[in-house]
N, C-alpha and C positions, 0 to 999 in steps of 0.2 A: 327649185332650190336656187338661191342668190349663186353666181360665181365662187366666190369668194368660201363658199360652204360645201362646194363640188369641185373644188381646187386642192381646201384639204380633204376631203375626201379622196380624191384619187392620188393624194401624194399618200395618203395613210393606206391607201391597198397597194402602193406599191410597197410602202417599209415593208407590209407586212406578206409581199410575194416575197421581198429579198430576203425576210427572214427565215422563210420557207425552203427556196432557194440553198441559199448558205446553210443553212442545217442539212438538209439534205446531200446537196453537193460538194459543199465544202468550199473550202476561197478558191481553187482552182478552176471549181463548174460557175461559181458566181462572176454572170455576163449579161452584160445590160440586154442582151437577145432574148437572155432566160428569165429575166427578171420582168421585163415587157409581157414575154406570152403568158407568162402564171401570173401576171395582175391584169393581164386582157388589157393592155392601153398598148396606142402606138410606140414604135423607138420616140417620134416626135415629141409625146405628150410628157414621155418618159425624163427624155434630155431638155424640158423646159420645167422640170422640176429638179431634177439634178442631172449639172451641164456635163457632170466626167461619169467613167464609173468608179475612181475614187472618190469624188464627193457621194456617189452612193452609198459607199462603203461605208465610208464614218459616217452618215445619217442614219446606217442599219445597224450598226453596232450600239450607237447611242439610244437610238430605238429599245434596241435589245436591253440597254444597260437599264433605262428609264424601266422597262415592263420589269428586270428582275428587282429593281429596287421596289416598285409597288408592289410585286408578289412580296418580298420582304419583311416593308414596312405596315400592310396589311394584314401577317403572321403576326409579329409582334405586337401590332394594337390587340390583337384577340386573348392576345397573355394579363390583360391587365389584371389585378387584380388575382394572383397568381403569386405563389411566395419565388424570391428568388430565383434558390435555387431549380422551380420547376420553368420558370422563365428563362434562365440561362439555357436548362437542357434544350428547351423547346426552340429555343434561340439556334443552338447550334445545330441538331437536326435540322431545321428551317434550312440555313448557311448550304448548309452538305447537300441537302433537296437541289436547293439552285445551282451549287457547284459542281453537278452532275449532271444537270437537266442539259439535252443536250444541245441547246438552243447557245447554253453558254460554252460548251467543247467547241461550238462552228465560233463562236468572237478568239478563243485560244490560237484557232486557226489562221486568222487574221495578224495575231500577234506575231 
């Protein structure tokens, strides 16, 4: 695998420790020590893809944001073709899904 393709690769198994991480522990247990052993990379490999653990932080949240937008906008394309009003309801159970999942109660945390 080129560098460059194993680069993002292990930045994308770290977002996706830190997400784990942060849901699980909350912003309090989110620590770049935790976030290294549940992606299995060094501190090293860790802090040469993000230098703090707030640049962590806002990369995991963003992370976060980006995944609940495509769970979203992936609900909604499945409505087409749908009148309306069963596309608004579907719409807003969707909303309520995400805005419970608890992936986004750990970003609340952050706030």
């Amino acid at each position: 695998m080129p560098q460059q393709e194993r680069s993002r690769a292990t930045q994308a198994r770290i977002l996706d420790a830190a997400v784990r991480v942060l849901t699980e522990s909350g912003y309090e247990g989110f620590t770049t020590a935790s976030v290294s052993q549940r992606a299995e990379v060094s501190k090293g490999a860790l802090f040469k893809h993000f230098p703090a653990r707030e640049t962590l932080l806002v990369a995991t949240v963003l992370h976060l944001f980006e995944r609940q937008r495509g769970r979203f906008a992936g609900a909604l394309m499945s409505l087409e073709g749908q009148n309306v009003r069963e596309r608004v309801r579907a719409a807003i159970h969707t909303l309520w899904d995400l805005l419970r999942d608890p992936e986004y109660l750990a970003v609340l945390q952050v706030y």
